[in-house]
Phi, psi and omega in degrees: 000118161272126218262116159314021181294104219285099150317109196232351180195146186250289160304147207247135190308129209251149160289198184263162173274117176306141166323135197278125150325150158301105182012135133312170181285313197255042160046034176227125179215113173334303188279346156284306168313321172314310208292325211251010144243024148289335193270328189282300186326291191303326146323301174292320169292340179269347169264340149113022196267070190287345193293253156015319177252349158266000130308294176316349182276291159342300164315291158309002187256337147336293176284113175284007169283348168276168202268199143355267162327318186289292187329250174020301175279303155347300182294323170290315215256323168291347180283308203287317202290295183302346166307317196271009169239058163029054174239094171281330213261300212277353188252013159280001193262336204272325178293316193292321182300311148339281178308332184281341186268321184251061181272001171252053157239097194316307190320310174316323159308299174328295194321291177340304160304348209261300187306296179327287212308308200263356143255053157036065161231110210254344165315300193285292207327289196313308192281320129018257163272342182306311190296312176312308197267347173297317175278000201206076163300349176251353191259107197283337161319322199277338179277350188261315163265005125265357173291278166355277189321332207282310189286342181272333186274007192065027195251058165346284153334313199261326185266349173266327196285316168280352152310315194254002157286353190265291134017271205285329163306349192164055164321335248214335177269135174288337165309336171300270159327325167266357134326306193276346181283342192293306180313348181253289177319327167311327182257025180071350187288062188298012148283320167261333182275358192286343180272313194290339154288311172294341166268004179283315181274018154302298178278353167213100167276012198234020159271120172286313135357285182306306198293318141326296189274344164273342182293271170007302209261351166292281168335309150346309248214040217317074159264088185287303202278316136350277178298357181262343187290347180253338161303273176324331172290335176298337213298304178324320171254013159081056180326176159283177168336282172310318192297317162331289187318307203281314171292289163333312180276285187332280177340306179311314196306292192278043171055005191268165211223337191314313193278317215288290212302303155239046124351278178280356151283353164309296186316336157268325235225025151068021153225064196258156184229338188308158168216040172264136166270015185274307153338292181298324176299321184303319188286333164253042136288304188291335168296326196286310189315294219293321198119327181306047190289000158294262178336292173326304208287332200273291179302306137032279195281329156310287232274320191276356147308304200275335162237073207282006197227350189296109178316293193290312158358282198286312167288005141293313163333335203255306197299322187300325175276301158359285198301338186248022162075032182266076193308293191341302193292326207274313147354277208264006144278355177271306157279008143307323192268323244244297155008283177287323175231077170323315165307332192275346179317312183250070160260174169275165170276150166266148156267122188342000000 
């Protein structure tokens, strides 16, 4: 199952390390050897070489002359390594051990919830990191990814509440709010998710995602003109998709007719380039609105290219041809639709 979990750090902060011994006489000293092969795993983890640190680790993990202290970090850096080449079985082996030796180290937990999540055990994953922010109370990355987690299992209540422990943790990040907006948005609520976007897009106005998902819930939340004001100027260089999708059903919501309209002269002079067919439906909705049943009828008819069997599509299709006396065509598109959709057969034609 994949999980939406916003990952904000990957290795995990280690405590510190007693200062290295002198040598032994036969020039073997365990905490140097520790050292520098912690220091080559985490190189190698950073080159993205997991095979390689999680040998090295391995390896050393070998020797019953290290302490404890030692063992652990060690134990962390093959879990970590073998998680990310998906050997799971075996970097749960290594995690749980982490956590038994250093169990008053949030980090381990964490690591560990990380692991639960991508072996779908969501019981431990949850418990888990609860134990990480209980033991590490300032840290809102670790509250930020369980409040997610939190949202992702449906424990809503529990996932506002560690939001707003994240929050109070770190007022000034923006990852926060846009966290917290997710929690709404899953529930279709673009109202309640609407201050906490505009303060995400506050604090980093230059994410185009947030700024895309606060246009959404101004429009939601029926800010027509709001949302076009975080777009419309974008209209020119050629948004995506969605942001398209969006700028339009505005327009419609205010009448303006201008983007829609030419849309549909791309389509003659060859440089219409989408292939979202939502985008085309939208843009003749607003033609539809205006009276532009030509235009409409053009665009429409793009969208049933890209989607020849979409049922709602095809009755605005229906309506259009209607509307412009083509009975015949709109005939064999009523059956084609009836075709496709039986139910529909004793409905009234619908409106767009």
């Amino acid at each position: 199952m994949t999980r939406r979990i916003l990952m904000l750090s990957v290795i995990a902060v280690l405590a510190a390390f007693p200062a290295a011994a002198s040598p032994s006489r036969n020039d073997y000293d365990p905490q140097i050897i520790f050292e520098r092969t912690i220091a080559r795993a985490d190189s190698l983890y950073a080159e993205e070489r997991y095979e390689a640190a999680a040998d090295a680790t391995a390896e050393l993990l070998e020797d019953n002359r290290l302490f404890q202290h030692q063992r652990w970090p060690l134990h962390q850096r093959a879990g970590l390594a073998l998680q990310k080449l998906g050997r799971h079985e075996e970097a749960l082996v290594h995690l749980e051990q982490a956590v038994i030796w250093a169990q008053a180290v949030a980090a381990n937990h964490r690591n560990l919830a990380t692991l639960m999540v991508e072996m779908d055990r969501p019981g431990r994953a949850l418990s888990e990191y609860r134990e990480a922010c209980e033991l590490d109370p300032g840290n809102w990355i670790y509250r930020l990814e369980y409040g997610q987690l939190l949202v992702d299992y449906g424990q809503d209540a529990a996932a506002e509440r560690v939001f707003a422990e994240a929050a109070a943790a770190c007022p000034e990040c923006p990852e926060v709010p846009r966290a917290r907006s997710r929690l709404y948005l899953e529930r279709g609520d673009h109202a309640a998710a609407l201050p906490h976007l505009e303060r995400a897009f506050e604090l980093r106005p230059e994410d185009r995602e947030v700024r895309s998902l606060l246009a959404l819930s101004r429009l939601r939340s029926d800010q027509a003109e709001a949302a076009l004001a975080l777009l419309g100027p974008f209209w020119s260089e050629g948004p995506g998709d969605r942001d398209a999708r969006i700028i339009l059903e505005a327009d419609r919501r205010l009448g303006r007719t201008d983007r829609a309209l030419s849309l549909a002269l791309s389509l003659g002079d060859g440089t219409a380039v989408s292939t979202d067919p939502d985008l085309w439906a939208q843009a003749a909705l607003v033609c539809i609105d205006a009276g532009r049943d030509e235009e409409a009828l053009a665009l429409i008819d793009r969208a049933l290219l890209l989607a020849p069997r979409h049922t709602g599509y095809l009755n605005n299709r229906i309506l259009l041809l209607r509307r412009l006396g083509r009975e015949g065509e709109a005939d064999r598109d009523w059956d084609l639709l009836i075709a496709i959709d039986p139910s529909r057969a004793d409905a009234p034609d619908e409106t767009p």
